[in-house]
C-alpha positions as CSV (number, residue, x, y, z in Angstrom):
1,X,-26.2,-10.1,16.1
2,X,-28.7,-12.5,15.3
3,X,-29.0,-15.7,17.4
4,X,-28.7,-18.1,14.9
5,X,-25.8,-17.3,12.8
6,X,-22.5,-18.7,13.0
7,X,-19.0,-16.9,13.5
8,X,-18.4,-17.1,10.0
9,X,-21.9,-15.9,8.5
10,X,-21.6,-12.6,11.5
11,X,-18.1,-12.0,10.2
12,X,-19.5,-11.8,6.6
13,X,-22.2,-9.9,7.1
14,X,-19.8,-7.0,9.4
15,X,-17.6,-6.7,6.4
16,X,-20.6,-6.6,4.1
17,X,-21.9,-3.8,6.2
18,X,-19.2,-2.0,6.5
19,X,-18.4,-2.0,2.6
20,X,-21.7,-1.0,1.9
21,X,-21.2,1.5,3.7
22,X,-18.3,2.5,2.6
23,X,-19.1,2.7,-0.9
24,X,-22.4,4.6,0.4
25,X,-20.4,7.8,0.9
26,X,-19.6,7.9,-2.2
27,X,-22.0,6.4,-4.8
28,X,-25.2,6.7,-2.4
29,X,-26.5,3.4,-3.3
30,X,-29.2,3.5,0.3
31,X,-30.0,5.6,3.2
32,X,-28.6,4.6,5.9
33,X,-27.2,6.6,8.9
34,X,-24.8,3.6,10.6
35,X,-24.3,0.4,11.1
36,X,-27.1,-0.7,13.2
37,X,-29.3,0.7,11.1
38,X,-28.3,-1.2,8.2
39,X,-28.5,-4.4,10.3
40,X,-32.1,-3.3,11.8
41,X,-33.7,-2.1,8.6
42,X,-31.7,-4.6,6.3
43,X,-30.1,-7.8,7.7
44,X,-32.4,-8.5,9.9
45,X,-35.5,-7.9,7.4
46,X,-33.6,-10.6,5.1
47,X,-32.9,-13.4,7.4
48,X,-36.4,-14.7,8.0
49,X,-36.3,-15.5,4.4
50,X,-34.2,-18.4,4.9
51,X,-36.5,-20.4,6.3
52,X,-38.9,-20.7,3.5
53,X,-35.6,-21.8,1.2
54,X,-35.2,-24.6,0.1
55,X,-31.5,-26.9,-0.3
56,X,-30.0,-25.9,-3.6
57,X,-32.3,-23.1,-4.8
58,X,-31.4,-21.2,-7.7
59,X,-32.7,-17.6,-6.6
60,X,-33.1,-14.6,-8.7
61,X,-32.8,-11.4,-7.1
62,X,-34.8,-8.4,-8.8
63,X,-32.8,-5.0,-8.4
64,X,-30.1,-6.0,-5.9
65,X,-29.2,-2.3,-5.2
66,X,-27.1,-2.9,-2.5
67,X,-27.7,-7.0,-2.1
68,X,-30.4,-7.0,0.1
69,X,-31.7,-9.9,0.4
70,X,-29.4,-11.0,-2.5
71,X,-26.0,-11.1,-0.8
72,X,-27.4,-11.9,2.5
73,X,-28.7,-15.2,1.6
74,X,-25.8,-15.7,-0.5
75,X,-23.8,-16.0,2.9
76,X,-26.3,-18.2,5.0
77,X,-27.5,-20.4,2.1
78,X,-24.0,-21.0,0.4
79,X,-25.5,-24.2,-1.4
80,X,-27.5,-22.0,-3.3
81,X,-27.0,-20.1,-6.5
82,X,-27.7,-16.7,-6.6
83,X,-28.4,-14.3,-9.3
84,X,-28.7,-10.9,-9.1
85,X,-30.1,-8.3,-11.4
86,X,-29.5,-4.7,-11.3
87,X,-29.4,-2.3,-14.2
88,X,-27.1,0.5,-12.7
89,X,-23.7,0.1,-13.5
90,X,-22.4,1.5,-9.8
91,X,-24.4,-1.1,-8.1
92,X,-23.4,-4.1,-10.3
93,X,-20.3,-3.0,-9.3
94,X,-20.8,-2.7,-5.8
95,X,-22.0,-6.1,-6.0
96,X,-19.3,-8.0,-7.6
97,X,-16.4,-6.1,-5.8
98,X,-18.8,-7.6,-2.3
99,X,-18.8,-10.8,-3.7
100,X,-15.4,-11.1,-4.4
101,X,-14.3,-9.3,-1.0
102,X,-16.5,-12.2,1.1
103,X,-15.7,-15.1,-1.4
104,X,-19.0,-16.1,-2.7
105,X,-18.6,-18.1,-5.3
106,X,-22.7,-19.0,-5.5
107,X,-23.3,-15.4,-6.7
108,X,-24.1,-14.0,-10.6
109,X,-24.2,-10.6,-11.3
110,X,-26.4,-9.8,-14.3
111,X,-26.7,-6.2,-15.3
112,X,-30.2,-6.2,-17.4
113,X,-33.2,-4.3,-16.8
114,X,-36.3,-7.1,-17.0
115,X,-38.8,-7.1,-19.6
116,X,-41.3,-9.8,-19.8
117,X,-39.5,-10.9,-23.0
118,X,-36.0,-11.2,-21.1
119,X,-34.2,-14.3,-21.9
120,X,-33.3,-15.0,-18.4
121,X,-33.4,-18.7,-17.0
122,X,-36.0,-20.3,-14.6
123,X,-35.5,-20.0,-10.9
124,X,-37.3,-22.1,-8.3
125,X,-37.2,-18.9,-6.1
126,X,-37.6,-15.0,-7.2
127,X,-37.3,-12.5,-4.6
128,X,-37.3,-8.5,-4.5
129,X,-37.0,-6.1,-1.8
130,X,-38.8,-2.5,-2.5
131,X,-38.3,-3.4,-6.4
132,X,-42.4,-3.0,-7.9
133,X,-45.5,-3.5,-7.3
134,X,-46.5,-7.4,-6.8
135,X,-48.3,-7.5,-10.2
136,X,-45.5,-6.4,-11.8
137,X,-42.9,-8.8,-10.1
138,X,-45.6,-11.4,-11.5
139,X,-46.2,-9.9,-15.1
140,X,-42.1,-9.5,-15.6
141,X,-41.2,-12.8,-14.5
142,X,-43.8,-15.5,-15.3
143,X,-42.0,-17.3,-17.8
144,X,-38.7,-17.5,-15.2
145,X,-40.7,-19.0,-12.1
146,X,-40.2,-22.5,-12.8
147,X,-43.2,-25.1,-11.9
148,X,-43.2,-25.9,-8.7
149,X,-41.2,-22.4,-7.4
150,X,-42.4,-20.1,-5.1
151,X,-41.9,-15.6,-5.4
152,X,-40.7,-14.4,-1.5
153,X,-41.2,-10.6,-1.6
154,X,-40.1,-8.7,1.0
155,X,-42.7,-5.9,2.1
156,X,-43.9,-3.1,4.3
157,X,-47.2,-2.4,5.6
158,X,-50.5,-5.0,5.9
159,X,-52.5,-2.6,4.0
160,X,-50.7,-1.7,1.4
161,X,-50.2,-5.0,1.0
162,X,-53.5,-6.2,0.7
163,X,-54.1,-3.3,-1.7
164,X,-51.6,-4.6,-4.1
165,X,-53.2,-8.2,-3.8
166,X,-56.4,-7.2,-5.3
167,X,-54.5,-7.1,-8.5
168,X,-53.1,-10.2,-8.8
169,X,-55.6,-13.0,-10.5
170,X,-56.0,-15.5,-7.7
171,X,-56.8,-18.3,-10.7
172,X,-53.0,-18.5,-11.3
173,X,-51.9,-17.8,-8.2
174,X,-52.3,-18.4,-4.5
175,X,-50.5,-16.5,-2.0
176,X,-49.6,-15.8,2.4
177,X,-48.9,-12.7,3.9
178,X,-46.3,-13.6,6.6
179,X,-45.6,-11.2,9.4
180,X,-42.0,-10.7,10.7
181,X,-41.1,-10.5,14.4
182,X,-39.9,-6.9,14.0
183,X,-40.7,-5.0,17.0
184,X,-39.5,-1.4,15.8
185,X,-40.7,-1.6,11.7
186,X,-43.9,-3.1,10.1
187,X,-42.1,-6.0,7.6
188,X,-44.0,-8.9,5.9
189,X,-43.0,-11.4,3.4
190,X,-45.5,-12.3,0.9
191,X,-45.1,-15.8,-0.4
192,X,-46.7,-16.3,-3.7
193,X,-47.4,-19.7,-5.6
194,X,-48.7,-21.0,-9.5
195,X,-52.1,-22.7,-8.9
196,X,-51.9,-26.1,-10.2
């Protein structure tokens, strides 16, 4: 497990494993073989986002799925509320069954699929892991990033990555490509910003 975690937050994240994938076998919400490779490709590809969080965030989550990196920071960042949207019934369910098996009272389920004219609130941090393209994250939520907040995407590869940032108009926003120390997968997180 990872260095840095505490009993409590490893315990949380084994059962949230395990129920995942549990409910895996029969509602095939990922691809996963086992257990470690749910903690290699998943946990630890969420943990690093942590860092850039700050005390008392309200997050939005774009398509949970399964809750990554939704439920995970729901467990290490407990002072933060968490709100995660999904549109398929069978993972909105997954996700408040996990909530209520690990006691998290910070999480909100919402079951909507976004449209730039959704009437959800503003969030000081949006995230999304393997959700849309970056432009699309930006177009669908512009009106719910409030002022001074911050989008922390989780990605894949450098290039495709800097293919999708030619699209986004660098006169409203200003962004970092962070690279994770992941020795076995290529994983960034792209941290985007409102220009003044």
């Amino acid at each position: 497990m990872h260095k840095n975690l505490s009993i409590t937050e490893k315990e949380k994240i084994k059962i949230y494993i395990n129920e995942a994938l549990v409910f895996n076998k029969k509602h095939n919400i990922f691809t996963r073989a086992n257990k470690d490779e749910v903690f290699e490709k998943d946990i630890l590809d969420c943990i690093p986002l942590i860092e850039k969080i700050n005390p008392k965030s309200k997050i939005l989550d774009l398509g949970s799925g399964g809750g990554f990196p939704g439920i995970v920071l729901a467990i290490l960042r407990p002072d933060c509320e968490i709100h995660l949207l999904e549109k398929s019934q069978k993972k909105c369910y997954f996700l408040n069954k996990t909530k209520d098996v690990l006691g998290l009272p910070n999480i909100k389920v919402l079951k909507h699929t976004i449209t730039k004219s959704n009437k959800l609130e503003s969030y000081s941090i949006i995230t999304a892991r393997a959700f849309s393209s970056t432009e699309k994250i930006l177009s669908l939520t512009e009106k719910n990033l409030k002022k001074d907040g911050k989008y922390l995407l989780l990605k894949g590869r450098i290039e495709k990555i800097e293919e999708e940032m030619t699209a986004i108009n660098t006169n409203n926003y200003k962004y970092e490509i962070i690279e994770l120390d992941n020795k076995k997968y290529e994983r960034h997180i792209v941290m985007i910003k409102k220009n003044e």
